[in-house]
C-alpha positions as CSV (number, residue, x, y, z in Angstrom):
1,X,5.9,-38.4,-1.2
2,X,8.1,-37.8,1.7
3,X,9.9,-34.3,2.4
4,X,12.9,-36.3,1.3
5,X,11.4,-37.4,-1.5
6,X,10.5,-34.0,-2.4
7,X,13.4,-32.2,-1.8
8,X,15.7,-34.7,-4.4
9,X,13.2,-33.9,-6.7
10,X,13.2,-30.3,-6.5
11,X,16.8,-30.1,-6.8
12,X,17.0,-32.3,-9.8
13,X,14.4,-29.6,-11.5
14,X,16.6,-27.3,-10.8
15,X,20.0,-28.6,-12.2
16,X,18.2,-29.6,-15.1
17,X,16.4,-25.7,-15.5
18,X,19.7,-23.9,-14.6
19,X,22.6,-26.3,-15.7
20,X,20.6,-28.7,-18.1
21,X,22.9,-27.7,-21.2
22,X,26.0,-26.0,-21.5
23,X,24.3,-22.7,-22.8
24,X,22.1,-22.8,-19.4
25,X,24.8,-23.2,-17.3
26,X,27.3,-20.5,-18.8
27,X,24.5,-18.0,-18.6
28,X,23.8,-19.3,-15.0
29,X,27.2,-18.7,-14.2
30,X,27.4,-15.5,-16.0
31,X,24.1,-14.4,-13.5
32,X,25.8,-15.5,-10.7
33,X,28.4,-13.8,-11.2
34,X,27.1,-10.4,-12.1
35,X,24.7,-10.6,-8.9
36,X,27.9,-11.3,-6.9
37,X,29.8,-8.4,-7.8
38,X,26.8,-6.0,-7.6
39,X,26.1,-7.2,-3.9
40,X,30.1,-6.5,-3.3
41,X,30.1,-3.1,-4.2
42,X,26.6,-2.2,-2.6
43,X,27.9,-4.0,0.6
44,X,31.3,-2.3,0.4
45,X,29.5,1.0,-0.3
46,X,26.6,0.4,2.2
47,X,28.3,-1.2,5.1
48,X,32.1,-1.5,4.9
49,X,33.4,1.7,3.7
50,X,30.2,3.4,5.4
51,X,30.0,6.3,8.1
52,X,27.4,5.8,11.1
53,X,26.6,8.2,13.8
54,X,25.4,11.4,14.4
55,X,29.0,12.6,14.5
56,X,29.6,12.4,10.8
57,X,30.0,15.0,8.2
58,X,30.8,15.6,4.8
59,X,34.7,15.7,5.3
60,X,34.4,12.3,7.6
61,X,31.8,11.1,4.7
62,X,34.3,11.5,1.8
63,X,37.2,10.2,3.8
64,X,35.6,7.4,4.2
65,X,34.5,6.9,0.4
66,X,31.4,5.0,1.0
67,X,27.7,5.7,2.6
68,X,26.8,8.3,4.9
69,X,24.3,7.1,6.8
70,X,25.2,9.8,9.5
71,X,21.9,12.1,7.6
72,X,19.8,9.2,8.6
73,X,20.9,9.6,12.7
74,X,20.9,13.5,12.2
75,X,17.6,13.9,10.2
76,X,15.3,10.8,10.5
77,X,12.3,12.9,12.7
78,X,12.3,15.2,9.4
79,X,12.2,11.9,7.1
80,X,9.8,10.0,9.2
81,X,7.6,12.7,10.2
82,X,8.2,15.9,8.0
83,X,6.7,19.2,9.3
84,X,4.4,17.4,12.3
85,X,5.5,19.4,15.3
86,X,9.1,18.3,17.0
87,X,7.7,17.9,20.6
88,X,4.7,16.1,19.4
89,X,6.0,13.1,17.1
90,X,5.5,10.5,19.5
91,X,1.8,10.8,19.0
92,X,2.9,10.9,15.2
93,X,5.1,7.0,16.1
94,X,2.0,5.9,18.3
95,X,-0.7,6.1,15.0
96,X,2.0,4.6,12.9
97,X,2.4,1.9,15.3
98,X,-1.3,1.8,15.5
99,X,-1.9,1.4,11.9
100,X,0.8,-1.6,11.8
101,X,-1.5,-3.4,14.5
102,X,-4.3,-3.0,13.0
103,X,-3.2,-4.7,9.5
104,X,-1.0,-7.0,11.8
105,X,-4.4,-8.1,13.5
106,X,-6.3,-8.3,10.3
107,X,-4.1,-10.6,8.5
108,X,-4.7,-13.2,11.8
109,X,-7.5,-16.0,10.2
110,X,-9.4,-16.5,13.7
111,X,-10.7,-12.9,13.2
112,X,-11.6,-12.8,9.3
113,X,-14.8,-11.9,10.2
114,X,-16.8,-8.7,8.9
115,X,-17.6,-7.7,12.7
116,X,-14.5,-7.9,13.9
117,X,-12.7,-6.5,11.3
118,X,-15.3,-3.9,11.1
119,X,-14.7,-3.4,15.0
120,X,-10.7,-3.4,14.6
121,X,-10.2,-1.1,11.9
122,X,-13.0,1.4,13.3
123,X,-10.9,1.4,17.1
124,X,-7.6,1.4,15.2
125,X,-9.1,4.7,12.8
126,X,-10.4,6.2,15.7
127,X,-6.7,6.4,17.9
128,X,-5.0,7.2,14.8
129,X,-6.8,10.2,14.0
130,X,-6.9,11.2,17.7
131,X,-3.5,11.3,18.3
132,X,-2.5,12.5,14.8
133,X,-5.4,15.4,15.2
134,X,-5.5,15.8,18.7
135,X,-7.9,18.3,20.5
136,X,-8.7,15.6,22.6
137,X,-7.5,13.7,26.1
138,X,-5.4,16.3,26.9
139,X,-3.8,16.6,23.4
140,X,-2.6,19.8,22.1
141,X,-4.4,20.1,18.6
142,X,-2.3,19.8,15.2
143,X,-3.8,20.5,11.6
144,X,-4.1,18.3,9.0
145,X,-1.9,20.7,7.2
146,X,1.0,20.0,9.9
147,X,1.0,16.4,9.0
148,X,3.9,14.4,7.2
149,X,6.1,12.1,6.7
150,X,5.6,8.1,7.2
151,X,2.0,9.0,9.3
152,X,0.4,10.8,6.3
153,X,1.5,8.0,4.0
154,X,-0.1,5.6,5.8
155,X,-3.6,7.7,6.7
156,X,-4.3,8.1,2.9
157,X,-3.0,4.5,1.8
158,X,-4.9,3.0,4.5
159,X,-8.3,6.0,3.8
160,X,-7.7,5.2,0.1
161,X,-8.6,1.3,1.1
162,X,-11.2,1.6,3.7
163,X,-13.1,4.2,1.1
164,X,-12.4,3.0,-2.2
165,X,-13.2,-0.8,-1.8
166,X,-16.9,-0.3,-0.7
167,X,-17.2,1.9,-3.3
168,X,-15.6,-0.4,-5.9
169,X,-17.9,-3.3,-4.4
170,X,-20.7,-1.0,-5.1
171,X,-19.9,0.0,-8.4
172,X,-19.1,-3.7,-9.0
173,X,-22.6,-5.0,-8.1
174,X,-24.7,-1.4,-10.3
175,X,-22.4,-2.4,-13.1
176,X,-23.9,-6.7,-13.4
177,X,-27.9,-4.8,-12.7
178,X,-30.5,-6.2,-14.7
179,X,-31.0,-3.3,-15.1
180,X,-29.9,-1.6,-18.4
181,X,-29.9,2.3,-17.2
182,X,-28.3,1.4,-13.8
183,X,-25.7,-0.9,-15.7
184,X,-24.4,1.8,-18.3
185,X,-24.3,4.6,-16.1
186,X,-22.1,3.1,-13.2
187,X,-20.1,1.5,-16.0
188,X,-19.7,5.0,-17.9
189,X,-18.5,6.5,-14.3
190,X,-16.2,3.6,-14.0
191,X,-14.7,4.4,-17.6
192,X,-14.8,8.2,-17.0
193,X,-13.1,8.3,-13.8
194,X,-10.2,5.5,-15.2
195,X,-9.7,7.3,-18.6
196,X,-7.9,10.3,-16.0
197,X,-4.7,10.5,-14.7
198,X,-4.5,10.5,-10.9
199,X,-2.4,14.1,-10.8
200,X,-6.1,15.4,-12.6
201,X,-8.1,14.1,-9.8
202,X,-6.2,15.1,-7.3
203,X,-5.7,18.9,-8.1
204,X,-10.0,18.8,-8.8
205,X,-10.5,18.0,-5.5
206,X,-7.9,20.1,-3.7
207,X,-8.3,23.4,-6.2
208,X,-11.5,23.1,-7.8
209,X,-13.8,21.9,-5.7
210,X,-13.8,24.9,-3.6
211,X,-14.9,27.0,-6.2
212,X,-18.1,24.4,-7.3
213,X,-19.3,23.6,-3.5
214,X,-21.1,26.0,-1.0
215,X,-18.7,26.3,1.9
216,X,-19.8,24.1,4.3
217,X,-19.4,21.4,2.2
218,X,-15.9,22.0,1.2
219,X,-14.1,21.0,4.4
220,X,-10.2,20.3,4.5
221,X,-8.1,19.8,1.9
222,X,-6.4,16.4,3.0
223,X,-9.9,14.8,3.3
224,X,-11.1,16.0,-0.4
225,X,-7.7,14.3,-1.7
226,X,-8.1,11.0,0.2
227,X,-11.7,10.9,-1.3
228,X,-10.1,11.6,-5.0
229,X,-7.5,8.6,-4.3
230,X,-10.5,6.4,-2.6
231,X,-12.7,7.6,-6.5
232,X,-9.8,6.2,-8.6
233,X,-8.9,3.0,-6.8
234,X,-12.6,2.3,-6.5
235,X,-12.7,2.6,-10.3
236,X,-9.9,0.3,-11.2
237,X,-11.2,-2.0,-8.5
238,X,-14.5,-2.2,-9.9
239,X,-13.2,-3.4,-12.8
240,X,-11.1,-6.2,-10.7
241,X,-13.7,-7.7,-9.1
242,X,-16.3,-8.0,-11.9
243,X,-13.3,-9.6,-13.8
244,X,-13.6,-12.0,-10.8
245,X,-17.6,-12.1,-10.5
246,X,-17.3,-13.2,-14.7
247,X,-14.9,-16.4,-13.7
248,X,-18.0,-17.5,-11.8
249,X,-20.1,-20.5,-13.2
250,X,-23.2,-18.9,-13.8
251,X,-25.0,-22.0,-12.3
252,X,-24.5,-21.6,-9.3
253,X,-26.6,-18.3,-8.5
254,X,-28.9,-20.0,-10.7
255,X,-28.9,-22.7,-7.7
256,X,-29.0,-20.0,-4.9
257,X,-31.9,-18.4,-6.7
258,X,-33.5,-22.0,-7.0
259,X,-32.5,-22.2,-2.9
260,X,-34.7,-19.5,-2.4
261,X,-31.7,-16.8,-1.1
262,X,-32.5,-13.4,-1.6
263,X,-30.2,-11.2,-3.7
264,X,-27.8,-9.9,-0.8
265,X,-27.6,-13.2,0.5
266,X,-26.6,-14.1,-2.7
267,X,-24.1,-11.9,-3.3
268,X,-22.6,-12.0,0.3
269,X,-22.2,-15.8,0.6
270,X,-21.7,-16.9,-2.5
271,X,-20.9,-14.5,-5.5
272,X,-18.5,-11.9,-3.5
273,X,-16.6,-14.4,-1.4
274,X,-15.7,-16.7,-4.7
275,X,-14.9,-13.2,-7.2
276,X,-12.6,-12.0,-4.4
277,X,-10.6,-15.3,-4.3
278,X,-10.1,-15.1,-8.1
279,X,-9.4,-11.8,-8.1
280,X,-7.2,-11.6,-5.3
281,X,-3.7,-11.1,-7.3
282,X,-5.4,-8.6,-9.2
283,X,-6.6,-7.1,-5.7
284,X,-2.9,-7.6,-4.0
285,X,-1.7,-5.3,-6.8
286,X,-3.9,-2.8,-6.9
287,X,-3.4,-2.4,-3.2
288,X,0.6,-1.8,-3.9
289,X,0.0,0.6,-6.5
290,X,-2.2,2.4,-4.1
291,X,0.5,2.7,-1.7
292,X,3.1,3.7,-4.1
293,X,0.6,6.5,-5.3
294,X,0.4,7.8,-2.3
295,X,3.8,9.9,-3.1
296,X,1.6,12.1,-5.6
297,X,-0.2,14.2,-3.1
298,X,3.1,15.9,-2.7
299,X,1.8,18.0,-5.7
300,X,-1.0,19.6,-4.2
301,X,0.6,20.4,-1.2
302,X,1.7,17.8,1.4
303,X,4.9,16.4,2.6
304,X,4.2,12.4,2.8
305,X,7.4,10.5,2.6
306,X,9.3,11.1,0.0
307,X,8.7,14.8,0.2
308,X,9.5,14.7,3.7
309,X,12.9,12.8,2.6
310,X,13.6,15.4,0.0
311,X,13.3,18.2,2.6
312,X,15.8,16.7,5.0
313,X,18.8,16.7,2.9
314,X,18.1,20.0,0.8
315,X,17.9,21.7,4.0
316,X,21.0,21.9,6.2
317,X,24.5,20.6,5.2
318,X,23.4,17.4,3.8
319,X,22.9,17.8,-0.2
320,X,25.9,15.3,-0.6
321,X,23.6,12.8,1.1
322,X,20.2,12.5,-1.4
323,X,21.2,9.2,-2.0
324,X,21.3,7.5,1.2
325,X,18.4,9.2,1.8
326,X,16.7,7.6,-1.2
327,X,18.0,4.4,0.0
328,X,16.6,4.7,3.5
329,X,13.2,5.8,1.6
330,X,13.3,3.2,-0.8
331,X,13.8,0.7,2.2
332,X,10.4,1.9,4.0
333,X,8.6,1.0,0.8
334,X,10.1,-2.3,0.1
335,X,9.5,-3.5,3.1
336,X,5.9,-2.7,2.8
337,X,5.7,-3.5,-0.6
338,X,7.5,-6.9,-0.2
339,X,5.3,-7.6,3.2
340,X,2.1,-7.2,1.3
341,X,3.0,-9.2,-1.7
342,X,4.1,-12.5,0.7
343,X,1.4,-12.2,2.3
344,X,-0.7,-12.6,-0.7
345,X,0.9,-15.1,-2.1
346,X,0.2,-16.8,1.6
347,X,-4.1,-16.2,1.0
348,X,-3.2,-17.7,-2.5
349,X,-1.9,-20.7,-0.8
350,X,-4.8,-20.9,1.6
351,X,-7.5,-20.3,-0.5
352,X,-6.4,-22.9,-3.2
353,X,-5.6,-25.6,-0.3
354,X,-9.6,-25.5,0.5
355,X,-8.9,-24.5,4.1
356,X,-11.7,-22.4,5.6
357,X,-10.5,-22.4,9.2
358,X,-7.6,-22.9,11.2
């Protein structure tokens, strides 16, 4: 069928989904119209009736009846990076850039390899920590408890991934033993951790666990948190991917067995690769919820994003302007949120095309 072809029959579908019958198309209308007149007053609020610059105030703001987008000129180091220090943010824009490279480079097919991933996400770790910590090449140190904002978002989304999925893989693989003791005890860990809330885990680890651990096991705070995160996603990913190693025909690790493979050649070639593919929507979401989770750590003590928002218009002249604020917030994590979910629709598409390679 030609692209034609295809598009003629495509629209047909869709005058017979949306305007097949008189009930369809009234409601259709009705959408239409409703969507029209919300994106009229958000556009008239946003952008026509709006004040920009630094210049703006709340007289100038209300004068002008719609957004003030002059908090976001005034106060976006605050939003973006919360308490890091003033004349160090670059470093702070440099590890956030860093970290957008990094997953920029390991969505690229040519290099879906574990090497060079391995290799890409360890360089890309290593900068970001050195220019977020410092203490090194010249770089005036800065605590973990200084850090905020946008950078500390992404450093425990991004630890919570690179921690949790190897131990969900793990948990995974003790959870389908042949064993019967190995089996029930990963799986009652599994169940254990998931049956608590997140806020639980994440005051055990940054109140309690100082009092249970000898101190030079205790370290910093921000690290026992990420691990707590990296614990709960691991759990609910366990779960994920046996859900995708049980949609595997059981024949054919039968065959690899018959093929003479041994068990991690087994697992790495043929049972992970094809329980991954199945459970990659699963896996997509579980990623985005990790993400939006990450504004919870706010409760044991840290400014990530939203807190850092909340701090720049509570502080100054700007309590008028929590709502653009929220917007400009709300923004960061569509975009990433939105980003993420394209692209896995986009391995969805590949991996059901059959294509292995470019």
């Amino acid at each position: 069928m030609t692209s034609a072809a295809r598009s003629r029959t495509g629209l047909k579908r869709w005058r017979k989904d949306y305007f097949g019958s008189p009930g369809a198309a009234l409601m259709t209308l009705f959408s239409l119209a409703a969507l029209g007149a919300i994106l009229w007053v958000l556009v008239d609020w946003g952008l026509i009736r709006a004040t920009f610059g630094a210049e703006g105030n709340q007289e100038t703001c209300a004068a002008g009846g719609g957004a003030c987008w002059s908090v976001i000129a005034v106060r976006w180091r605050v939003i973006l990076f919360g308490i890091y220090p003033f004349e160090e943010q670059w470093r702070a824009a440099l590890a956030c850039g860093t970290v957008a490279l990094v997953i920029l480079l390991s969505c690229i097919p040519r290099l879906w390899s574990f090497g060079r991933l391995a290799l890409i996400w360890t360089l890309g770790t290593a900068l970001f920590y050195a220019l977020m910590r410092g203490g090194v090449l010249g770089l005036a140190p800065v605590n973990e408890q200084q850090w905020g904002g946008l950078p500390l978002t992404l450093f425990v989304f991004v630890a919570t991934g690179v921690i949790g999925m190897p131990l969900a893989i793990g948990l995974a693989l003790l959870r389908r033993s042949d064993y019967p003791v190995i089996a029930r005890v990963s799986g009652w860990i599994i169940d254990t951790i998931r049956s608590l809330p997140l806020l639980s885990i994440l005051f055990t680890c940054a109140i309690v666990l100082p009092f249970m651990l000898p101190g030079f096991l205790i370290g910093e705070k921000l690290y026992r948190v990420v691990f707590g995160a990296a614990l709960f996603f691991a759990a609910y990913q366990a779960e994920i991917i046996r859900g995708g190693f049980q949609g595997i025909p059981s024949g054919q690790e039968e065959a690899a067995k018959a093929l003479g493979l041994s068990y991690w050649q087994r697992m790495g070639r043929i049972v992970l690769p094809q329980a991954f593919r199945l459970a990659l929507p699963a896996t997509i979401n579980q990623f985005v919820i990790a993400f939006m989770e990450t504004s919870l750590i706010v409760v044991v003590g840290f400014m990530e994003l939203l807190a850092a928002g909340n701090t720049a218009f509570k502080t100054g002249d700007w309590k008028f302007a929590y709502a653009e604020v929220y917007v400009f917030i709300a923004a960061i994590y569509f975009t990433f949120v939105f980003g993420l979910s394209r692209y896995g629709a986009y391995l969805e598409a590949r991996m059901n095309t059959g294509h292995a390679k470019d």
